[in-house]
N, C-alpha and C positions, 0 to 999 in steps of 0.2 A: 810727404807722400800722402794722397790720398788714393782710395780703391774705391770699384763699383765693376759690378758684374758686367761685361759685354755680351750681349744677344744680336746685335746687326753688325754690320760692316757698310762702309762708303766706297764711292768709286777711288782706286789709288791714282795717282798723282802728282805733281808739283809745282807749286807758286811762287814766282820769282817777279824780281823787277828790270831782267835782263832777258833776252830769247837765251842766250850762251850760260846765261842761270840757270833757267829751266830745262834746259839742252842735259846740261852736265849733273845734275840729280835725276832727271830720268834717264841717261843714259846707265846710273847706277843700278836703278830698279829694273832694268830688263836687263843687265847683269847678275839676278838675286838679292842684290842689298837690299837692307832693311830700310824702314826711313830716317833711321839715325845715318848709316852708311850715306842715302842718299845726300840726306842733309847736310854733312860735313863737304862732301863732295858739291856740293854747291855753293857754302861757302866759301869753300877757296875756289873757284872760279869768280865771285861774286870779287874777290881781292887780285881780280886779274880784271875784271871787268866793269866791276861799279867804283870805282876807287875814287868818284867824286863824291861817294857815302862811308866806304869802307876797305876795309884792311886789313892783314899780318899784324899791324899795330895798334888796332883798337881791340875794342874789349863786345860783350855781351850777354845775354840771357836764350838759357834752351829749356822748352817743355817738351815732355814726353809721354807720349799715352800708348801703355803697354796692354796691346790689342787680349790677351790670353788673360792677365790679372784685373786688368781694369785699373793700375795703378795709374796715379801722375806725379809725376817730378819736377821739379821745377832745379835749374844748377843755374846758378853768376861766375858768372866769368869776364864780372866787369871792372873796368880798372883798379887798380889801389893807386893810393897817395904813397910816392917816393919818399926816402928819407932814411929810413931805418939803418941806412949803415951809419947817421949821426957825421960823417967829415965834410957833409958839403948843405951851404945853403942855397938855394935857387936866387937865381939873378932877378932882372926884368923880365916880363915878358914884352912882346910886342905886341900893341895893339892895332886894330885894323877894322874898317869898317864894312859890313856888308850889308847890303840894301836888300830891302826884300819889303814887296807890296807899296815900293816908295818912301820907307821909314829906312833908315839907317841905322843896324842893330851893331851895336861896339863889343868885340869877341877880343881875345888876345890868342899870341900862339908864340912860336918860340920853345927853345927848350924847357925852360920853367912851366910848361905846360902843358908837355909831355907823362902822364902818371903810367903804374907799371900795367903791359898790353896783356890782353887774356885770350885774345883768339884762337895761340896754339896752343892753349893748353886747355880749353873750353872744350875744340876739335878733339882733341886726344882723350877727353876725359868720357864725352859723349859717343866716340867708338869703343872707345873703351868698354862702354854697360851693356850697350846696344847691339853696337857693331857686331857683322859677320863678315864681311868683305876684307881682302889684306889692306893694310894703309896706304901703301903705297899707290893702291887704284884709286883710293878716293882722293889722293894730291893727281893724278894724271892728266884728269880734264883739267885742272885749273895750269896744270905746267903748257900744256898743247895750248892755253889760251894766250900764257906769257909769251911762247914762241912767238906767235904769229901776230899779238896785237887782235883788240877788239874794235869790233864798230860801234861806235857813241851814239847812242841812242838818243832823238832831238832831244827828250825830256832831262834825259842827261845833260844835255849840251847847255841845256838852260838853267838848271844849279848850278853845273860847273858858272856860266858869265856871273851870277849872284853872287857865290864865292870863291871868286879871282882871285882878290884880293888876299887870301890865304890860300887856296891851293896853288897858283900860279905864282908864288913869294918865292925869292932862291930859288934853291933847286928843280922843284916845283915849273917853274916856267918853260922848262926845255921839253918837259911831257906834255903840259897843259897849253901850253901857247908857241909851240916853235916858230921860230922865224918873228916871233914878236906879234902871231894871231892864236887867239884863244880858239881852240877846235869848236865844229859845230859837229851839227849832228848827220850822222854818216861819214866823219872823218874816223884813223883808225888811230885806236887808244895804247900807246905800244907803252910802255916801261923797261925801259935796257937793265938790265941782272933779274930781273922778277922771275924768271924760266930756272934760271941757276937757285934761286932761291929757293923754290917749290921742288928744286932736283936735290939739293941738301937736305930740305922737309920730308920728303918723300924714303931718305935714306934715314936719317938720323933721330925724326920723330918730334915731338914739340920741345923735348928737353934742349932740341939749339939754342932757344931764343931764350931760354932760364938758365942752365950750366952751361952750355956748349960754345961753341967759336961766338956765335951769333950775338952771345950775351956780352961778354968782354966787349963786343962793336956796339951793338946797342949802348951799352954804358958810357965809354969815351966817345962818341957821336950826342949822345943828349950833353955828356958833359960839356963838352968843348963847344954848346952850344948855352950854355948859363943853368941847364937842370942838375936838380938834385941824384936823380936816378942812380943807385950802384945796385952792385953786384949780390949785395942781401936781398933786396929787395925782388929783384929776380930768382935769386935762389929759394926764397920762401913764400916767395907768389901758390897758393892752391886755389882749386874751382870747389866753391861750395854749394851744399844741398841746401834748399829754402826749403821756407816752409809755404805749401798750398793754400792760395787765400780761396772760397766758393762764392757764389751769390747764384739766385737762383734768375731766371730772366722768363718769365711764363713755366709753361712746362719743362725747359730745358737748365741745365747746371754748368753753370761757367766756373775754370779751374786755371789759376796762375799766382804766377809770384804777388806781392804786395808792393805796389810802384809806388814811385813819389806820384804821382798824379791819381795814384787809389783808383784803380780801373775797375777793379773787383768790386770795391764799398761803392761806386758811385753808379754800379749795375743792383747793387742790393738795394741802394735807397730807391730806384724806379719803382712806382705805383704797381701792385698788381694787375690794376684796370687798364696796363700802358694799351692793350691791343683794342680796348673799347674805346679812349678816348677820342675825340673826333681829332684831324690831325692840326687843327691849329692850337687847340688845347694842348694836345701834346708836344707839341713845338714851345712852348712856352715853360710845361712842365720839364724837357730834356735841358734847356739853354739854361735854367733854375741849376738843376743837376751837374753842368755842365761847366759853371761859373770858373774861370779861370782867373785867379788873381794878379795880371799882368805878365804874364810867362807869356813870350810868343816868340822866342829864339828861334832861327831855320835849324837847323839840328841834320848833320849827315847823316844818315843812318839808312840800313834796309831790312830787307825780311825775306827770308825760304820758310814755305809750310811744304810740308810732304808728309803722307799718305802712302803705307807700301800692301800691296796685296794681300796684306795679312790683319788688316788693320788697326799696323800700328800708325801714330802719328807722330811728327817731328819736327817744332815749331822753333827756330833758331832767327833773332835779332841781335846785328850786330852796327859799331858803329865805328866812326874814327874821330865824331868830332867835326870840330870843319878840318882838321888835319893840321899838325904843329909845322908846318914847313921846315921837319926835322927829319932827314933822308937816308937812313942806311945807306952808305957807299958803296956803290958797283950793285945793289943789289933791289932797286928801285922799291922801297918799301918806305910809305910815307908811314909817322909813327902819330898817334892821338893827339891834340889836343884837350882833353878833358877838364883840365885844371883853370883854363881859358873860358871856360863853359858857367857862366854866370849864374844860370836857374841851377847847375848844379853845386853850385859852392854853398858848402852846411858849415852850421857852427862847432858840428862835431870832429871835422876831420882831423886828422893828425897822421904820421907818419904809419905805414902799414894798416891804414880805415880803408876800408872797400866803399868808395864813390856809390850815391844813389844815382838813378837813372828814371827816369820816364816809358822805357821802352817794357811791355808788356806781352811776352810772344803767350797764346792760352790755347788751349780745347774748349770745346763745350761738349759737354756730353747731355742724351736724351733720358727720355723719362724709363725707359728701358735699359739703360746703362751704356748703350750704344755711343760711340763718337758720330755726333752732329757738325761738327768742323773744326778744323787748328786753321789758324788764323794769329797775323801779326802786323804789324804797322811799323814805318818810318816816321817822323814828324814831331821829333822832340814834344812839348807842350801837348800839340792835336793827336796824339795817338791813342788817345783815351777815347776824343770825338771820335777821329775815324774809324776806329775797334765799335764802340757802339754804335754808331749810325750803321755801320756794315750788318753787325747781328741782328740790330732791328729789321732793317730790309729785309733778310735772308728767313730768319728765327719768327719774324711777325709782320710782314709782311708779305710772307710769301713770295719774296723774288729769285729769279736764277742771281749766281753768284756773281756774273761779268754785272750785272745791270745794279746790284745792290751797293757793288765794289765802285762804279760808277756814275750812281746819281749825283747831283749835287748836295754836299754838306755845306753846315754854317758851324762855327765855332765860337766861342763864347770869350771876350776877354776883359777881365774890370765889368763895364756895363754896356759895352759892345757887341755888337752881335757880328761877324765879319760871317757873308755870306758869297758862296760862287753860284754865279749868273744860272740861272735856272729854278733855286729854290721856289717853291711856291709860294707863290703872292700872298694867300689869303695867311700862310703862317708867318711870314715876315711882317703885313700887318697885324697881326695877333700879339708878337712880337711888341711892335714899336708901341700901339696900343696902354700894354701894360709899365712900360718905362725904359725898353732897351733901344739904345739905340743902332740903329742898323745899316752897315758899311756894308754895300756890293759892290764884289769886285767886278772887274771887267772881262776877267777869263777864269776856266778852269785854271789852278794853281797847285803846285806841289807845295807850297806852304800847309795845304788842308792834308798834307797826310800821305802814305803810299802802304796800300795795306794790298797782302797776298793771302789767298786762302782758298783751301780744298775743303769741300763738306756738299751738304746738300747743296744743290742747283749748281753743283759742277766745281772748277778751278777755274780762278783768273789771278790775275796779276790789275793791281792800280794803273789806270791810262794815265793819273798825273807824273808817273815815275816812266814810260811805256810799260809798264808790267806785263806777263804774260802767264797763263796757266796751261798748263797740259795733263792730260790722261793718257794714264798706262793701257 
C-alpha cells in the first residue's frame, strides 16, 4: 500500500471494451456502488461477454485508489501452478497454431494447461474491502447478459477468427463456430449453462469454484482432460496483497504492481526532459525504453477502469489465456490456458507458485495527491507500450482521452519497431535512422494493445478491442 493525500476528484465513470461492459459498471454506479462494486460488476459481465479474452476461469490483477486516504493497493488474483495435492502428473498438452500479423505464434492448451483460476475469488476479495452494494447485484448484469446472449463486437469477431484454433477446439466450436461458421461481428455470443452459473455465483459466492459443488467439477473436468488440477489446490488458492511499485512521469506519480514487463521501472527510467524533447528524438528515446526481447504473444485479456462519484478508482485486468478448450459441463465456462503461455513459463514455478503476468492495471496520481487516471490494458507483451503511449498522450501531451487511447502506437521487438499505419513519418525515420528496423502494418490492430481509462480528458474504451467509455 501506498498513501498520498487527495485534494481533487475526476469526472466518475467506466471503461471497458464491451458497450454491455460499460453498460453493467455504470449501471452499478447509479445504483450507489463504489467502483470496486462497479468494477466486479463488470467483470462478470465482461465473462458473459468478452469471453474471447476472458472468464470465470482466468485469473487477474486489481488496483485501487481509496478517494478519502489516498491509499493504493494493488491484489493478484492471478493463476497458480496445479499440483499440490502430489497424485497426479499432467499429460500433453495440445499444441495449436495462431496467426497474428502473418507469423504463426505456437501456444498449447488442453488440460495440462489449465492452472488454478482467480476470478471468483479476486471478485470476492475486492467486494469484499471495497464493496457496498449486496453481491448478488453485482452477479445480476452479468447473469441478464448469459440469459440473453451478447452481441460480438467486429473487434471481437476478429480475435475470436485469430484464435480459432483454440477457442473453437471441442467444445468450444458449438459457441464460437455453430453450424461449422466462426461468428462475426454482430452475431449473438450465447453460452448455454453460463446464466445458471452466475445464478449459483450469485447464491453461493466464490467459494463454489474452491470448496463447493463447482470445485469437485472443475477438478475431474481438467482431470479427465490430462491436468494436474485437485482439490488442494483449489481449496488453498488465496488473492494476495502486492506491494506498490511508483515512478514519477513529469509532474504526476504512477502507482501499480511490479509486472513481468516492468511498466513502472520502464516509466522511471524516461528522461525528465520527455515533454521538451522534439518528437522524433523522443520516439527513439521511448522505442530504447521500450525494447522488447522477443515476447510478442497475442494474449486474451481485457480491462474495466471505473471512477465512482466519490473518487474512488477501480482498475481490474483480467484474462483467460487464449482459453484451454477445457469446458465446465452444462455450465459454459471456458477455463485458462495459462500454463500453455510460453512468455509466461519461469524457471521458478513449481506446484502452488503464483504465475507472473504482464498485465498491469495503475493510477496515477497528481502533484496534488489528486487521482489523474486508472487506466489498464489487454495485450500480453504490448501493454507496457500501450499503458505508456496512452499516459504520454494524455499526461504530456495534452490530449483528450478517446484520441490519446486512439492514436497510432509502435511497439518495440528484438530490433524491430512494428508500427500501425499513421505513426508519423518523421519518427519512424528517426527511428530507422539510428538502426531499428521498421515494420508498418497495414491496419489499425489489436495485436498494439486495448487499453480503458477514466482520468483527465474524459473515458474511453480502445477502438482496437471496440472499447467504449462512459460518464456518470
Amino acid at each position: 500500500m501506498e498513501t498520498s493525500p487527495r485534494t481533487g476528484r475526476i469526472a466518475a465513470g467506466v471503461a471497458a471494451s464491451h458497450p454491455a461492459t460499460a453498460a453493467a459498471g455504470l449501471r452499478i454506479l447509479r445504483a450507489g456502488g463504489t467502483a470496486a462494486d462497479a468494477a466486479v460488476a463488470a467483470v462478470f459481465a465482461t465473462c458473459a461477454a468478452e469471453t474471447v479474452y476472458t472468464g470465470l476461469g482466468g485469473g487477474g490483477f486489481a488496483t485501487y485508489f481509496d478517494a478519502a486516504s489516498g491509499e493504493v493497493t494493488c491484489l493478484d488474483f492471478f493463476v497458480s501452478v496445479p499440483g499440490t495435492d502430489g497424485d497426479r502428473s499432467p499429460g500433453p498438452m495440445v499444441a495449436v497454431d495462431v496467426f497474428f500479423g502473418g507469423v504463426p505464434q505456437v501456444y498449447s492448451i488442453g488440460g495440462a494447461s489449465v492452472a488454478v483460476p482467480g476470478v471468483p475469488a479476486g471478485c470476492g476479495e475486492v467486494h469484499r474491502r471495497w464493496g457496498r452494494l449486496p453481491w448478488e447485484s453485482l452477479v445480476a448484469p452479468a447473469y441478464e447478459l448469459a440469459v440473453s446472449g451478447v452481441e460480438l463486437p467486429p473487434a471481437h469477431a476478429r480475435t475470436l477468427a485469430a484464435c480459432a484454433p483454440a477457442l473453437a477446439h471441442g467444445d468450444g466450436a458449438a459457441i464460437y463456430a455453430p453450424g461449422g461458421h466462426l461468428l462475426r461481428g454482430g452475431d449473438r455470443l450465447f453460452h448455454p449453462g453460463l446464466a445458471a452459473a452466475f445464478e449459483a455465483l450469485a447464491a453461493q459466492g466464490p467459494a463454489l469454484f474452491y470448496t463447493g459443488a463447482y470445485a469437485a467439477l472443475m477438478v475431474d473436468t481438467v482431470r479427465a482432460a490430462g491436468g494436474a488440477l485437485g482439490p488442494r489446490d483449489l481449496a488453498a488458492y488465496r488473492v494476495l496483497e502486492t506491494p506498490v511499485d511508483h515512478a514519477a512521469l513529469g509532474s504526476y506519480r504512477v502507482r501499480a504492481r511490479h509486472d513481468l514487463n516492468r511498466t513502472v521501472d520502464t516509466i522511471a527510467a524516461l528522461p525528465a526532459s520527455l515533454a521538451c524533447l522534439p518528437r522524433p528524438e523522443r520516439a527513439v528515446t521511448l522505442a530504447a525504453a521500450l525494447r522488447d526481447r522477443g515476447r510478442q504473444k497475442i494474449g486474451d485479456t481485457t480491462n474495466v477502469s471505473v471512477v465512482d462519484a466519490e473518487g474512488n478508482a477501480c482498475v481490474i485486468t483480467t484474462t483467460l489465456g487464449l482459453g484451454a478448450a477445457v469446458w465446465l459441463p452444462g455450465l459454459g465456462i471456458n477455463l485458462n490456458s495459462m500454463l500453455g503461455e510460453g512468455e509466461l513459463i519461469t524457471t521458478d514455478l513449481a506446484p502452488g507458485r503464483r504465475m507472473s503476468s504482464n498485465m498491469c492495471p495503475l493510477v496515477v496520481i497528481d502533484s496534488t495527491g489528486a487521482l489523474a487516471v486508472a487506466i489498464g490494458s489487454a495485450g500480453a507483451s504490448r501493454i507496457r507500450t500501450a499503458l505508456i503511449d496512452t499516459l504520454i498522450g494524455v499526461l504530456v501531451d495534452g490530449l483528450d482521452m478517446p484520441t490519446a487511447i486512439a492514436r497510432p502506437r509502435f511497439h518495440v521487438v528484438d530490433d524491430t519497431v512494428h508500427a500501425e499505419p499513421g505513426c508519423r513519418r518523421d519518427e519512424l525515420e528517426a527511428l530507422a535512422e539510428v538502426g531499428w528496423l521498421v515494420h508498418e502494418w497495414a491496419e489499425i490492430d489489436h495485436y498494439f494493445g486495448g487499453v480503458t481509462a477514466v482520468g483527465v480528458g474524459g473515458a474511453a474504451g480502445d477502438p482496437r478491442r471496440d472499447g467504449v467509455g462512459v460518464l456518470l
